[in-house]
C-alpha positions as CSV (number, residue, x, y, z in Angstrom):
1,X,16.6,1.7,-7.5
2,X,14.7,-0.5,-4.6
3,X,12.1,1.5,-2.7
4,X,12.2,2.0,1.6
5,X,9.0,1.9,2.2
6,X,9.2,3.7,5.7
7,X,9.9,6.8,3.6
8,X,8.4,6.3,-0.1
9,X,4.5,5.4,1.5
10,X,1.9,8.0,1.5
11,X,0.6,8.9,4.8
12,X,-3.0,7.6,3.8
13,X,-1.6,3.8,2.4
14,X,0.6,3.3,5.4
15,X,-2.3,3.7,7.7
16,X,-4.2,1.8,5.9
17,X,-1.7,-1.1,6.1
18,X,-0.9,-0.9,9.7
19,X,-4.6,-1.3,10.0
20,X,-4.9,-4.5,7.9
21,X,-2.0,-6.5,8.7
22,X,-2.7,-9.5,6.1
23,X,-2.3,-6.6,3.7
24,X,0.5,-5.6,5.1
25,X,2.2,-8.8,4.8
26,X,1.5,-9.2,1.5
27,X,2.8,-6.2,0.6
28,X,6.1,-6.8,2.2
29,X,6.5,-9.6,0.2
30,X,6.1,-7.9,-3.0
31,X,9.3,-7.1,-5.2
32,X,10.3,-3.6,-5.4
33,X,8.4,-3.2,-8.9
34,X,5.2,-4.8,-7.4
35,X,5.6,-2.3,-4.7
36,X,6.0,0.9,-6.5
37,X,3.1,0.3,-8.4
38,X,0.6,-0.1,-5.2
39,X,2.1,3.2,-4.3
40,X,1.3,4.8,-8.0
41,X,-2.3,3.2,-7.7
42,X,-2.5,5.7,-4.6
43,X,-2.4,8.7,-7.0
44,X,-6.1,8.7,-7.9
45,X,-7.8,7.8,-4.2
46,X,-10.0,10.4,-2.1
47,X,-11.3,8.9,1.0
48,X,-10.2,7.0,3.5
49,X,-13.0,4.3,2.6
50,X,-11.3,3.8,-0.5
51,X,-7.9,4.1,0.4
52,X,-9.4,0.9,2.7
53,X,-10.9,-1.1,0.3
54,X,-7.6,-0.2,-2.1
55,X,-5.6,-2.3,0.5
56,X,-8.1,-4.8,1.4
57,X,-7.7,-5.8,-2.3
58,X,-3.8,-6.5,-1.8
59,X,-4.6,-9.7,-0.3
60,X,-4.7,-12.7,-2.6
């Protein structure tokens, strides 16, 4: 089953994306799978900081 983002993301990830946008792009061009498992690597985050530097590492 594919993932819609606009209702899948937590809160914290999809503000975090909106404010980096070359993170945002990458992660719009990730498959379903690849997208689903940024959203399980959410699971363990605490801060905003980290949430941050979580997305800032989507970029390759």
């Amino acid at each position: 089953m594919e993932m819609d983002p606009m209702r899948e993301l937590p809160m914290g990830l999809g503000l975090a994306l909106c404010a980096n946008q070359q993170a945002a792009a990458c992660f719009e061009r990730m498959s379903p799978e690849e997208q689903r498992q940024v959203v399980e690597g959410t699971h363990a985050i605490q801060s905003p900081a980290e949430m941050r530097a979580y997305v800032a590492s989507l970029v390759r």
